[in-house]
C-alpha positions in Angstrom: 82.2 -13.0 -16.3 83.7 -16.6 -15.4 82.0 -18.3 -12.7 82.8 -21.7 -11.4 80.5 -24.3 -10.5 81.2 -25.4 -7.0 80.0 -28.9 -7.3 82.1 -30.1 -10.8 85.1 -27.1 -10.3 83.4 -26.4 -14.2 84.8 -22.6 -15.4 82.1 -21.8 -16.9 82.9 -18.7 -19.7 79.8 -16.2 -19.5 78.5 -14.1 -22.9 79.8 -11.4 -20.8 83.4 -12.3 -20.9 82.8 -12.6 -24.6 81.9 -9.4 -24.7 84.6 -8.0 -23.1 86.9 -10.3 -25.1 86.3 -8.6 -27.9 86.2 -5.0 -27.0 90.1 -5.5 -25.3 90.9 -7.4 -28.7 90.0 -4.2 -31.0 89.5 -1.4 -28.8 92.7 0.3 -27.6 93.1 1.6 -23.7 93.0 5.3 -24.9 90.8 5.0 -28.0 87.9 8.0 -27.8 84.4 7.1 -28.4 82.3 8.2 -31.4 79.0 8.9 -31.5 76.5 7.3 -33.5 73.3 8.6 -34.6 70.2 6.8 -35.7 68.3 3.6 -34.9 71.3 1.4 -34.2 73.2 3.6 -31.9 71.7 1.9 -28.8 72.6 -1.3 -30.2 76.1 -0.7 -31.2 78.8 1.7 -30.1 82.6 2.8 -32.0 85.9 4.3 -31.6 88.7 5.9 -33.0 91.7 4.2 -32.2 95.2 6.4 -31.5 96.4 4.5 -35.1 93.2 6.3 -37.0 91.3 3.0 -37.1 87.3 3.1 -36.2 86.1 0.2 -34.5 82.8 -0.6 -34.6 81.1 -3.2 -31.8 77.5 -3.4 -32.7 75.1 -6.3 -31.0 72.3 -8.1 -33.3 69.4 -9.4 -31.1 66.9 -10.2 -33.6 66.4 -13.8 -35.3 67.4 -12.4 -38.7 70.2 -11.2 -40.5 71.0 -7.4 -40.4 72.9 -5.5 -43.1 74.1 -1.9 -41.7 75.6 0.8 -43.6 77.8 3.5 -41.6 79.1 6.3 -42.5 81.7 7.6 -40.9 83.5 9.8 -43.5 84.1 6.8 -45.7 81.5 3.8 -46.2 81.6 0.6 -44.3 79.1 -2.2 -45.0 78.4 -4.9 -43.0 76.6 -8.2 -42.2 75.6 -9.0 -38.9 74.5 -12.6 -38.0 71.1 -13.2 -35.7 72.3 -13.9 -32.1 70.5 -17.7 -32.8 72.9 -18.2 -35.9 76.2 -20.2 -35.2 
């Protein structure tokens, strides 16, 4: 997840530890996972944190903007940026 480049001593921050990042940022150590049906549960997965909040990490690898919809006993809409948008 950080490598270093032995020839500069460059730390060199992989998308991996991005990744990670942001699942320690939102997901809590005993949170339980949630299922998630249909054609973007392979590309995203969420959790119920012990405060009652959902958190939903979901990965867009296409070169266009996505809008989801989940339902999860209420209704959560959201935008989700191509992986080649900044």
């Amino acid at each position: 997840m950080i490598t270093i480049d032995p020839a500069t001593r460059e730390i060199i921050w992989t998308p991996e530890f991005y990744v990670m990042k942001y699942f320690a940022h939102a997901v809590q150590s005993v949170a339980v996972r949630i299922g998630l049906p249909g054609n973007w549960s392979s590309n995203a997965v969420a959790f119920l944190n012990p405060n009652g909040q959902t958190v939903i990490v979901a990965a867009n690898s296409t070169i266009n903007r996505i809008l989801l919809h989940w339902n999860l006993n209420l209704s959560i809409r959201s935008s989700l940026k191509s992986k080649y948008q900044l």
